[in-house]
C-alpha positions in Angstrom: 0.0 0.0 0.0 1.6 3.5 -1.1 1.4 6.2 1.6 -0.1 9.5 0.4 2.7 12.1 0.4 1.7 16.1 -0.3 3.6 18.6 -1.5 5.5 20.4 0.8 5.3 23.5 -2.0 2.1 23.7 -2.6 -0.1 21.1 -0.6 -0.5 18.9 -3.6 -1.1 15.6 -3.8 2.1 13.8 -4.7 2.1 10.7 -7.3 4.9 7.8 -6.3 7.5 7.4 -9.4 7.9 3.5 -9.9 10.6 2.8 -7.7 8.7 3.7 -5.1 11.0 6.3 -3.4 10.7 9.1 -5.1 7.0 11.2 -5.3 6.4 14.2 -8.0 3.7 16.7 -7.5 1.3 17.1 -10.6 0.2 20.6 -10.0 3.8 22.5 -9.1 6.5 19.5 -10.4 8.7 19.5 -7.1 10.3 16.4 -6.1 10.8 14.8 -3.1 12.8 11.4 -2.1 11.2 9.5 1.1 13.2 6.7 2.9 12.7 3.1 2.4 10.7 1.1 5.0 11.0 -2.4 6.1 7.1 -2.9 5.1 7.9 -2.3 1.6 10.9 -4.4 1.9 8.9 -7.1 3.3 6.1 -6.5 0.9 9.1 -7.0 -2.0 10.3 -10.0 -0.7 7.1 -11.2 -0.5 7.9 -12.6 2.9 6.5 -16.1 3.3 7.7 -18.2 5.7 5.5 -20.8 5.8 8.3 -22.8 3.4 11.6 -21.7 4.7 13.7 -23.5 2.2 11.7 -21.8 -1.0 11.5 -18.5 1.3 15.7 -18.3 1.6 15.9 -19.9 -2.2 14.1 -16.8 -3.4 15.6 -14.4 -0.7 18.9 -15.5 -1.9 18.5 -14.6 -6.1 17.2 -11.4 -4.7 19.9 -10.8 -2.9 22.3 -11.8 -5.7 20.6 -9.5 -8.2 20.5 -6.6 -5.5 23.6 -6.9 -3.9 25.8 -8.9 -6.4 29.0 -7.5 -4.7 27.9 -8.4 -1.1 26.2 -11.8 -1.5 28.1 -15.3 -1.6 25.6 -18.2 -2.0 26.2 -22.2 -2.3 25.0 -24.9 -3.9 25.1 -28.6 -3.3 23.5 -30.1 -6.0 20.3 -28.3 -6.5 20.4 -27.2 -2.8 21.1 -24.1 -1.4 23.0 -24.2 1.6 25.2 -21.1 2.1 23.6 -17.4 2.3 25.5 -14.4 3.2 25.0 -11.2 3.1 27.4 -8.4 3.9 26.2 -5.2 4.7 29.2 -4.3 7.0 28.9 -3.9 9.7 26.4 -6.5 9.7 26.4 -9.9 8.6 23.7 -12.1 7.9 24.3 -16.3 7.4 21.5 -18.9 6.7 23.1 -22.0 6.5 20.8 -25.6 5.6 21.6 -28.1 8.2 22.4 -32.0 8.3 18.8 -32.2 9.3 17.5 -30.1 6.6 16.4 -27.2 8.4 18.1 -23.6 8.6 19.9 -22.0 10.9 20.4 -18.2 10.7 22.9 -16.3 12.1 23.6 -12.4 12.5 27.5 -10.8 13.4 28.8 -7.7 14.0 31.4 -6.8 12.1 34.4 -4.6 12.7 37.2 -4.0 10.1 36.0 -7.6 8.8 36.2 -9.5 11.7 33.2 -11.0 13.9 33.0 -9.7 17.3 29.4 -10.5 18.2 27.8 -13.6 16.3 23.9 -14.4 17.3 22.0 -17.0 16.7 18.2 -15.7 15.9 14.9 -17.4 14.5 14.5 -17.2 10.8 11.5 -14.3 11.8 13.7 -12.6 14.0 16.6 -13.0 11.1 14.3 -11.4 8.4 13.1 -8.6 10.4 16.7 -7.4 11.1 17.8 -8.2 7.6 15.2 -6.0 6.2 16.0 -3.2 8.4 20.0 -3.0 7.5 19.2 -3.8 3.9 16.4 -1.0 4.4 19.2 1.1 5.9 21.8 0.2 3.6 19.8 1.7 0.4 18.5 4.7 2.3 22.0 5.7 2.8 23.1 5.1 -0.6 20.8 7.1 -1.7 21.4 10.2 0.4 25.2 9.8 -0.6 24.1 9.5 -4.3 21.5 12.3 -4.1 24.4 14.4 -2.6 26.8 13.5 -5.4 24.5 14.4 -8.0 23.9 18.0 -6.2 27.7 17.9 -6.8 28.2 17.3 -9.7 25.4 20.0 -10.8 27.6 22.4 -9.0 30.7 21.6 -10.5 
């Protein structure tokens, strides 16, 4: 469900771009950029954990596509057994056990090494992942919003 956002110019209604971030007024044509939540994170994922193994399978070609840089996933055979994601300082492991089930993990990161590692229940797990991942690209885009005020000064 999109929020309704108005126009801090001109009180206007604002209509959401596709990405879902940034908003455009139809009656003045300001701009504005809101912050990502972890609702339309969750709502992107599609979060179902009803079937963990097809939840981190999916979770874990999102990831790959998203954050091709910062994920490491591997196979055995046709299963998945290794997701990591690296948002440092936060690291986030689900690893398929002997048994079949996963585990997930969360650490803390400093200068690349692990100096708090937690283990959480897949719920738990997901609700911090989305909230560093939801993090992660609201930060990026401040620092790429800035660069490109830059770059128009330059």
């Amino acid at each position: 469900m999109t929020k309704q956002i108005r126009c801090e110019e001109c009180g206007a209604p604002m209509q959401p771009h596709t990405d879902g971030r940034r908003y455009q007024c139809g009656h003045c044509g300001a701009e504005k950029q809101v912050a990502i939540d972890t609702e339309q994170l969750a709502e992107g994922l599609r979060l179902d954990l009803s079937n963990v193994e097809a939840f981190v399978a999916g979770l874990a070609s999102s990831l790959l596509h998203a954050f091709p840089g910062k994920t490491r996933v591997l196979h055995e055979g046709s299963q998945l057994i290794l997701l990591e994601l690296n948002l440092d300082p936060h690291m986030y492991i689900a690893k398929r056990e002997l048994a079949g089930h996963y585990t997930a993990q969360y650490k803390k990161l400093v200068r690349g090494v692990a100096l708090k590692t937690k283990m959480l229940p897949v719920d738990e797990w997901v609700k911090q992942l989305t909230q560093s991942i939801a993090d992660h690209a609201n930060q990026t885009a401040q620092v790429a919003q800035v660069l490109a005020q830059l770059r128009g000064t330059i």
